[in-house]
C-alpha positions in Angstrom: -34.5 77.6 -36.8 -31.9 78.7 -34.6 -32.0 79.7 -31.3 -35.5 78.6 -31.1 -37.3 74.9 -30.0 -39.4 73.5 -32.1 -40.8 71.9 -29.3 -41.6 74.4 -26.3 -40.6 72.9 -22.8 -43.6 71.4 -21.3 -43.7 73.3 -17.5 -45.7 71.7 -14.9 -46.4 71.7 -11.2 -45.2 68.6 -9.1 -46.2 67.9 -5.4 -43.6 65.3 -4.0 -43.5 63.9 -0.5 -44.2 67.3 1.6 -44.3 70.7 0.0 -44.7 72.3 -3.5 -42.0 72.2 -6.1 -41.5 73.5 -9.7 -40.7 70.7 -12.0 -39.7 71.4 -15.7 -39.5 68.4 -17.8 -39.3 68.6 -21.7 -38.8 66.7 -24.2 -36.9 68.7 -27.2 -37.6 67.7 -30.9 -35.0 70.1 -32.2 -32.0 71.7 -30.0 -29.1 74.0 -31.5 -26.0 73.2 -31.6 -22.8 75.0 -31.5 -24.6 78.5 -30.4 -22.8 81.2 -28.4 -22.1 80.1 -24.8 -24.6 82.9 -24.2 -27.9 81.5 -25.5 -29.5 79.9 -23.6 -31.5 77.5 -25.7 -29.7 75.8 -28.9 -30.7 73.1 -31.3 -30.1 70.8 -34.1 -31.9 69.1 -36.5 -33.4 65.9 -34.6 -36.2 64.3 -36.1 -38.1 65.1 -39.1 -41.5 65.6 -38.2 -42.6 62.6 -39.7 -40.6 60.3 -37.8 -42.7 61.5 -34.9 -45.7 59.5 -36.3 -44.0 56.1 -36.1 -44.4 53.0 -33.4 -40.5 52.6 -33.5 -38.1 55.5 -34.0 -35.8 55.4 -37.0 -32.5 56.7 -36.7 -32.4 60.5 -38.0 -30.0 62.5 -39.2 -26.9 63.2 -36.6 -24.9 66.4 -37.5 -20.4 65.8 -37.8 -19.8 65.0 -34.8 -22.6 61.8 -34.4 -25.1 64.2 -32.5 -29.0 63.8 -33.0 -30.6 65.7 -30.6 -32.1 66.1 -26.7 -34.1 63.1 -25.8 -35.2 64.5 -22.2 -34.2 66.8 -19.3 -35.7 67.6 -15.8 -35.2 70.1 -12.5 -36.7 70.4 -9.8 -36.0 72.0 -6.2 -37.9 71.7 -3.2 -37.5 72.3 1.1 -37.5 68.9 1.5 -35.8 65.9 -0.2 -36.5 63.7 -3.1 -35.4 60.3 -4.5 -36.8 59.8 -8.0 -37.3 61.6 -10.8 -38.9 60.9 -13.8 -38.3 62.0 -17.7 -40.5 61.6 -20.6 -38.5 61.1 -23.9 -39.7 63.8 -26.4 -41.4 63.1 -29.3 -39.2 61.8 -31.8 -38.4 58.7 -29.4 -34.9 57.1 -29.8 -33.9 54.5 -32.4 -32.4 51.3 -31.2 -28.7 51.5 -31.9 -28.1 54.9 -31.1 -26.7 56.0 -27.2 -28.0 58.1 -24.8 -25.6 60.3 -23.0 -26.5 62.1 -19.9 -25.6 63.8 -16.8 -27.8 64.5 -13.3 -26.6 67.1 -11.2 -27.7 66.0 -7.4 -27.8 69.2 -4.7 -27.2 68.8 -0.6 -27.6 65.3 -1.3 -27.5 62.6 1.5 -24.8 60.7 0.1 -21.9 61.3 -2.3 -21.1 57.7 -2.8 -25.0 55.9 -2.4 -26.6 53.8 -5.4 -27.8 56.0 -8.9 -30.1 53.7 -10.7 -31.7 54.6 -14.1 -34.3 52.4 -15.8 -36.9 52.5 -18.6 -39.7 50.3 -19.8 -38.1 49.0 -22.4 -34.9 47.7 -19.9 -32.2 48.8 -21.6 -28.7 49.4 -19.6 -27.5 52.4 -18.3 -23.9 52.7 -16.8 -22.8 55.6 -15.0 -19.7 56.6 -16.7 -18.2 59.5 -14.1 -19.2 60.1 -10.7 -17.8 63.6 -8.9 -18.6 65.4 -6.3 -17.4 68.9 -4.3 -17.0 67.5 -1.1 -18.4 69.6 1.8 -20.9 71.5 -0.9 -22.8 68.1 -0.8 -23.1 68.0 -4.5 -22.9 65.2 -7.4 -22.7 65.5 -10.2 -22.5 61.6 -12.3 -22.2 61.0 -16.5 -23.9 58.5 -17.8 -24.7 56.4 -21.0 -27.1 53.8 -22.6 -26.5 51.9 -25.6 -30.2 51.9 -26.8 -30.5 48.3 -27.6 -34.4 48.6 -27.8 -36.1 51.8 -28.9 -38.1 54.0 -27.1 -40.8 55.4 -28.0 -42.0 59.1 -27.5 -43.5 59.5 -24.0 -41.5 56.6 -22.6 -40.7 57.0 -19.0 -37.1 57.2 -17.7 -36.6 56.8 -14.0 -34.3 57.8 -11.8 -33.9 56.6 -8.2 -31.4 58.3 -6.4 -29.7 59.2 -2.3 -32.4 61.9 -1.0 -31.5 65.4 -2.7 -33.2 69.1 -2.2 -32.4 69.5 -6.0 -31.7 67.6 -9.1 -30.7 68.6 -12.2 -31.1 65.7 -15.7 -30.5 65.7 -19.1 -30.4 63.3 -22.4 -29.1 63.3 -25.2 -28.9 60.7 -28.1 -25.7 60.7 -29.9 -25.5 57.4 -32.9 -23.7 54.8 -31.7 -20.5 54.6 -29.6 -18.2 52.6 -28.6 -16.5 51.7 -25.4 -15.4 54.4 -22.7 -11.7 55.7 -23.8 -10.6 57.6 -20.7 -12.6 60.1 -18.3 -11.4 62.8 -16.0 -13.1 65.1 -13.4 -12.6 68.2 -11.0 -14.2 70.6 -8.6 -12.9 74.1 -7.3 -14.5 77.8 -6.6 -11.9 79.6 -9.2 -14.0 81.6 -11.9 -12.6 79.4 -14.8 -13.9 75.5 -14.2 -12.3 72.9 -16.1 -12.9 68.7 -15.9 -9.1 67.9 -16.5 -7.1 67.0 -19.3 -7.8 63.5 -20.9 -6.0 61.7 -23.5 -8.2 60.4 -26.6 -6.3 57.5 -28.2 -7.8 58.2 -31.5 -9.7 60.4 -34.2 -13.2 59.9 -33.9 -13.9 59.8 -30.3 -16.6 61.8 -28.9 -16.1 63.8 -25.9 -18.9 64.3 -23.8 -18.3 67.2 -20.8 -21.1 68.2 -18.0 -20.2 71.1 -15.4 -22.2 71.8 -12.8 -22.5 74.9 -10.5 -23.6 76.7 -7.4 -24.5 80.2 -6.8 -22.6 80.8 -10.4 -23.0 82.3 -13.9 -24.5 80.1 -16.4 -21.4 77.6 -18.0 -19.5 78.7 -21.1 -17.3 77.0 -22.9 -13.8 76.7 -24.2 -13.4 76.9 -28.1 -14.2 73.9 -30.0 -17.1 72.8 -28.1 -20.9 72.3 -28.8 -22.6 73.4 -25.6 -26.0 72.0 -25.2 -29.4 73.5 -23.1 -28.5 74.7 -19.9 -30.8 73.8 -16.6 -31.0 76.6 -14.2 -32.4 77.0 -10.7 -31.2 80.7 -9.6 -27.8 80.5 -9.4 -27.4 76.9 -10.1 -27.0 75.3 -13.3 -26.3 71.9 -15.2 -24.6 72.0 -18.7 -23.1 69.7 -21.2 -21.4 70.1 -24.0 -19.3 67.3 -27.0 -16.7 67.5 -29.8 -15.2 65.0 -31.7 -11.8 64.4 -31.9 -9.9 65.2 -35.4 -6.7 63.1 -33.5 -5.4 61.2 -30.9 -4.1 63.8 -28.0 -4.8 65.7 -25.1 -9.0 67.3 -24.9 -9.7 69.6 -22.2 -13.0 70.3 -21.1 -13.4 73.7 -19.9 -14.7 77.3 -19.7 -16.2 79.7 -17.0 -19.2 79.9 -14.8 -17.3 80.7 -11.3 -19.7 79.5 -8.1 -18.7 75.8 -6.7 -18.5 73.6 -9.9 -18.0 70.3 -10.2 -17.0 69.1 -13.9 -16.7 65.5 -16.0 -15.6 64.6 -19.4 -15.4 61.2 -20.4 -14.3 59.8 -24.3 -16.1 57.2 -26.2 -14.8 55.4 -28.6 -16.3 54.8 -32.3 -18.6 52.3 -32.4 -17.3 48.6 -33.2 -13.5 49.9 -31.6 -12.3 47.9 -29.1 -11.7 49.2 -26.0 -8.0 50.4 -25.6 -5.6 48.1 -23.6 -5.0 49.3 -19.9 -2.4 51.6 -19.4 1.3 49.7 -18.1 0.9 49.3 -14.4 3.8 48.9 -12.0 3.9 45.2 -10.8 2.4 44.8 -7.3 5.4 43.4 -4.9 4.7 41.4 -2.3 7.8 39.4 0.5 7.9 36.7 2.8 10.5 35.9 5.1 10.6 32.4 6.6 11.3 32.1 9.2 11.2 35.6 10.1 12.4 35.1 13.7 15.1 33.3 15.1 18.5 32.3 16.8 22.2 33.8 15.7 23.1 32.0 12.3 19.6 32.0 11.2 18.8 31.0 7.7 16.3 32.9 6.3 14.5 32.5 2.8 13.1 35.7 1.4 10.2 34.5 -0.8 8.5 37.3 -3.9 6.6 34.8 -5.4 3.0 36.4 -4.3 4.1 39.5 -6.7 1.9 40.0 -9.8 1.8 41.8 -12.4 -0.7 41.2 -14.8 -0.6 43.5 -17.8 1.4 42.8 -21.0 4.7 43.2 -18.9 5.5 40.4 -16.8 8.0 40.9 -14.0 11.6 40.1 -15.3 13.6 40.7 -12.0 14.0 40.4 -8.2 16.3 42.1 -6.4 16.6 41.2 -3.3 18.5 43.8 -0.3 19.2 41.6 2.5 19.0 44.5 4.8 22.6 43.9 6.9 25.1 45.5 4.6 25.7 42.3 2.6 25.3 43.1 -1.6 21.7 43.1 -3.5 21.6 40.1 -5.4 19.4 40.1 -8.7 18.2 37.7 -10.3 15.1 35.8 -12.3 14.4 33.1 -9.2 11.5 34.7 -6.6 13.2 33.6 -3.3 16.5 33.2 -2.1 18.3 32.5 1.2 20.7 34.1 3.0 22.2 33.2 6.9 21.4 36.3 9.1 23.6 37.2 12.6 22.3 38.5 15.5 20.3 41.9 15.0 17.2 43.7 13.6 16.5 43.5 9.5 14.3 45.3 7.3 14.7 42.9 3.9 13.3 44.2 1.0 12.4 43.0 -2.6 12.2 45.4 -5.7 10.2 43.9 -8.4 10.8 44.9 -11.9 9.0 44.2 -14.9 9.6 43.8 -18.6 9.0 47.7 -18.7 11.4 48.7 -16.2 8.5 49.6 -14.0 9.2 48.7 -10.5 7.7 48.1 -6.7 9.2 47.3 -3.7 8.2 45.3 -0.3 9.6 44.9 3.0 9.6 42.6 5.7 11.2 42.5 9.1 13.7 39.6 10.4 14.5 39.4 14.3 17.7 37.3 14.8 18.5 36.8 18.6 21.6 35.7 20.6 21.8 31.5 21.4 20.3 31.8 25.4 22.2 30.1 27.6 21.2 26.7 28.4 18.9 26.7 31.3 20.1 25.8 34.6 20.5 22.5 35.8 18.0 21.3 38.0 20.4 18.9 39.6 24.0 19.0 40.9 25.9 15.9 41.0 29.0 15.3 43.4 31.2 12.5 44.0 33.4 11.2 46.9 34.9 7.7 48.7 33.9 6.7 51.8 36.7 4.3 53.3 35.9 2.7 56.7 38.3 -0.6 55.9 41.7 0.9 56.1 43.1 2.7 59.6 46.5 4.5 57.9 46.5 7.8 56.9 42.6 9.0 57.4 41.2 11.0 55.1 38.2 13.4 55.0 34.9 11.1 54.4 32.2 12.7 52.2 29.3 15.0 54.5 26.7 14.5 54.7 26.5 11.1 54.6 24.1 8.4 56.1 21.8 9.7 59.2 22.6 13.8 57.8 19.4 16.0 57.8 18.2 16.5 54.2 19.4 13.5 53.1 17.9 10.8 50.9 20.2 7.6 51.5 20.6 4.6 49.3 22.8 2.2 50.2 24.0 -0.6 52.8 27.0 -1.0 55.0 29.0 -4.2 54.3 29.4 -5.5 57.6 27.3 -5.1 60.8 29.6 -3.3 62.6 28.8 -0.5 59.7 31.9 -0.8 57.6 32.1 1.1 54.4 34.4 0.8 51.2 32.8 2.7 48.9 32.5 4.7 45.9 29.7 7.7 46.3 27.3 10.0 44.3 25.3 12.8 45.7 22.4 14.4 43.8 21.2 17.7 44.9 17.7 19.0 44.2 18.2 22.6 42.7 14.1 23.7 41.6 11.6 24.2 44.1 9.5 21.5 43.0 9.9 18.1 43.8 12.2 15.7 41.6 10.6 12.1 40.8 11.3 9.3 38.4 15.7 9.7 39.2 17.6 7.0 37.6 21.2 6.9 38.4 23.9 4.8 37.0 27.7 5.3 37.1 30.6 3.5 34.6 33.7 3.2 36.0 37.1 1.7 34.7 34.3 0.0 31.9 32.1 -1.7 34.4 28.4 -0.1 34.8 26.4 0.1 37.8 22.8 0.5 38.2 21.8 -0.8 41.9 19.1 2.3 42.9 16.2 1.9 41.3 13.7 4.6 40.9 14.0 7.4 43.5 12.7 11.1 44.6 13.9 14.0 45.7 12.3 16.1 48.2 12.2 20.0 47.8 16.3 21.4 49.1 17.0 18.0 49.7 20.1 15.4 48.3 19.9 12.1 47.0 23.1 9.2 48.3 24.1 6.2 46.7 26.6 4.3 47.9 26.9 0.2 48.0 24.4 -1.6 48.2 26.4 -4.8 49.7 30.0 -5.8 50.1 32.3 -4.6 47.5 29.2 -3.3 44.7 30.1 -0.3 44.1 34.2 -0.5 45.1 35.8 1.6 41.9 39.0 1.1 43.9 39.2 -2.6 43.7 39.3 -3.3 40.4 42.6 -1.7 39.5 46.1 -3.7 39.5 47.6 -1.1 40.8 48.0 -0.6 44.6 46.2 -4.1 45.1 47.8 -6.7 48.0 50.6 -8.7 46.8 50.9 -6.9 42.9 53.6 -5.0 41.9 54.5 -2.0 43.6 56.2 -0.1 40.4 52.3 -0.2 38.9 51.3 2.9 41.2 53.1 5.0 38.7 52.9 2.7 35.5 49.7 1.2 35.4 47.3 3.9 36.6 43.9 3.8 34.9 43.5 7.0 33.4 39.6 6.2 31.8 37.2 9.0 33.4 34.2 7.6 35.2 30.7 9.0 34.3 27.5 9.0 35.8 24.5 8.9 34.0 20.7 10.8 36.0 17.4 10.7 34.5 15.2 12.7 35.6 11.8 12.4 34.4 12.6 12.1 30.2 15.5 14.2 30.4 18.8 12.2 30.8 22.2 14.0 31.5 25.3 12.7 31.6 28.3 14.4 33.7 32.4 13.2 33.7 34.1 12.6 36.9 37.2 14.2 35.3 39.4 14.4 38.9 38.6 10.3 39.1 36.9 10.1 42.3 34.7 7.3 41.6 38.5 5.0 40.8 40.7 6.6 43.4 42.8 8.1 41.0 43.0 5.0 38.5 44.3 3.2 41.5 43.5 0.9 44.2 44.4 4.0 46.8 44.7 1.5 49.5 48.1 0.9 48.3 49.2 3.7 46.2 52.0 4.8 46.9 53.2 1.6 48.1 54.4 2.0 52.0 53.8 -1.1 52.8 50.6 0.0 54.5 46.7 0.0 53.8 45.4 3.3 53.4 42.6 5.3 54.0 40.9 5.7 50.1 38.1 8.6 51.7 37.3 11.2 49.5 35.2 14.4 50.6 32.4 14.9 47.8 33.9 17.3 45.2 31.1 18.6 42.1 31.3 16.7 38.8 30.9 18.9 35.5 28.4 17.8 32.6 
């Protein structure tokens, strides 16, 4: 009987939270198929009538292209919004083993993203398939499926809970069983001629199952080659779905006309027992470390791309690795690799390839800076003779000295008249804090001398040490040269040339500093008598700075 139900629509009247509504629900035993985009009802045989009479459905008859018939649709509109809707399956049921493809068209609904759920009593799974949407317009429009793993039986409830809506739009419809989702597509637009996108089936036999959906349009029609199925209308809006099945692997377009907003879907199902098709080749996903990333001139960096996956059938084969400061790529198997960096600002990067010559690339940043200068000294260290013994030739003595303002003085003349015949070391305070825990020794010509002890340095003031007794800390004594009764032809042959040093803790941080001028020895001699004239000679020397 084309054109014509065999079951009419059963029309009722719904009240739902506040306000009247017109609900149509039915529940088709026979729908056309493959009638003119035109008509507006179509059917197929579905059930014979006897199958009606049975506690479990059997499966019935499902024309080429697996399709058995309309299980269910709904629509409703209303001032207010609604959350559920509920279908009755028509009277022919649905066998276990067959699927239940659908789509709900949702208008000015509350969210384009929130929760669909769809249940029935006897708990089988529904999956929503393709979920769209035209933005702004506020209307969803989601495919669905269910493999029916437990029958239902004619009058069985279907639920729908849904994001609040003014107006929905549902169908069913039981194809025998399929397999696995394929590949889906989906569009919106306002052009006259809708379309869901081009998909590509991977192989004869899938069936193709398209939904458009549309606002203040004409009612759907459809491309050649496809079985439309009953429209839902509410004025200007409508809900339509149509299926094919492919004859070979390719491109399938779902399309046709309807202008208004539209929203469309398509999604391919595999045959039934296929296994899903592998994932398409993906790019690998690159990812780079630098460590360290930061640094002083000369820095060695190692550039690490061992957090990049790729997980599909092609494995990453390569790294190439750009070093960012003009140097050459290197490539090569090995995720990380090191390279020295100078002063400057790099961008390294990484380009993963895999076994497919499909690539991705990451980046990361390397600051090199200059060495800094050591930081200033916090002490300066001087040294000088002071010479009270001898009367010829005076010299400048080393100020300040003993009794000077801002002096710290450790030390001891060797005679109580005050007489002096020493070698010297100032220590000047440089921070504005003061210095504590100063430990000072001096080598000179091989001999060491410790003789202060522990001291502190006031804030802008200097530290003395000088003897601490007769002859303790003489550096001029010691040398044959220039001493009373020794050979005079040493002053120029027998000069110790060894450079005296003197050692300052301060604290934990020891520095040591080289009396390179020979201050400390009197010039590798005893001074007193160098050059020999006979006479004994001031040795005084003022204080001059010694370098680290």
């Amino acid at each position: 009987m084309r054109g014509q139900n065999r079951y009419q629509p059963r029309w009722h009247r719904c009240v739902l939270a506040s306000g009247c509504v017109i609900l149509a629900s039915s529940g088709l035993g026979t729908i056309p198929t493959a009638a003119s985009a035109a008509t507006t009802h179509r059917s197929a045989p579905r059930r014979s009538s006897a199958a009606a009479a049975v506690t479990a459905p059997v499966a019935a008859a499902a024309n080429a292209s697996g399709y058995v018939g309309r299980v269910a649709s709904a629509t409703a509109t209303s001032s207010t919004r609604t959350t559920t809707a509920t279908l009755t399956v028509g009277a022919a049921g649905v066998a276990a083993g067959d699927t239940i493809l659908g789509s709900a068209l949702f208008g000015s609904t509350t969210s384009l993203t929130g929760a669909i759920a769809i249940s029935d009593p006897a708990g089988n799974a529904y999956r929503i398939d393709r979920d769209a949407n035209d933005g702004a317009a506020k209307d969803r429009l989601v495919s669905f499926a269910v493999p029916v793993t437990r029958s239902l039986a004619a009058g069985a409830l279907i639920t729908f809970t849904f994001p609040a809506a003014t107006a929905y739009h549902i169908n069913l419809d039981e194809f025998v069983a399929l397999g696995a989702v394929d590949q889906a597509s989906s569009a919106t637009g306002t052009t006259a001629a809708w379309t869901a996108g081009a998909l590509n089936a991977s192989q004869t036999g899938d069936v193709v199952y398209a939904a458009v959906g549309n606002e203040s349009g004409a009612t759907p029609t459809w491309a050649a080659g496809w079985s439309p199925l009953p429209t839902l209308t509410i004025g200007k809006d409508h809900l339509d779905a149509g299926y094919l099945r492919t004859s070979g692997a390719g491109a399938v377009n779902a399309s046709g006309a309807g202008g208004g907003t539209w929203t469309a879907t398509v999604v391919a199902y595999l045959p039934a027992g296929t296994p899903p098709p592998p994932p398409p080749d993906a790019p690998p996903v690159a990812k780079l470390a630098a460590s360290p990333a930061s640094g002083t001139t000369a820095l060695s960096v190692t550039l690490n791309a061992a957090a990049s996956t790729d997980t599909d059938a092609t494995p990453i084969a390569t790294y190439t690795f750009d070093f960012g400061d003009g140097s050459a790529p290197t490539t090569q198997a090995n995720p990380s690799v090191t390279h020295t960096y100078t002063t400057g600002n790099y961008t390294a990067k990484v380009t993963v390839t895999d076994t497919a010559n499909l690539t991705a690339v990451a980046t990361t940043p390397i600051t090199v800076t200059a060495t800094p200068p050591p930081p200033p000294n916090p002490i300066r260290v001087s040294a000088g003779y002071y010479d009270t013994h001898h009367k010829h030739a005076l010299q400048t003595k080393p100020d300040p000295w003993l009794g000077s303002a801002g002096i710290v003085f450790v030390g001891q003349a060797d005679t109580s008249s005050g007489g002096w015949d020493s070698s010297a070391i100032k220590i000047d305070n440089l921070t504005n804090a003061p210095l504590s825990g100063v430990v000072v020794s001096a080598t000179i010509a091989g001999r060491t001398y410790a003789l202060w002890g522990t001291n502190t340095i006031p804030v802008g003031q200097s530290l003395v040490l000088a003897q601490v007794g007769y002859e303790t800390f003489d550096g001029s004594d010691h040398h044959k040269a220039g001493c009373i009764g020794c050979d005079p032809g040493l002053c120029t042959t027998g000069i110790d040339t060894s450079v005296p040093t003197i050692t300052v803790k301060v604290g934990t941080v020891t520095s040591t500093f080289h009396d390179t001028e020979l201050i400390l020895s009197t010039g590798g001699v005893d001074k007193a008598g160098c050059p020999y004239d006979g006479t004994r000679k001031d040795e005084s020397e003022p204080w001059q700075v010694v370098p680290s």
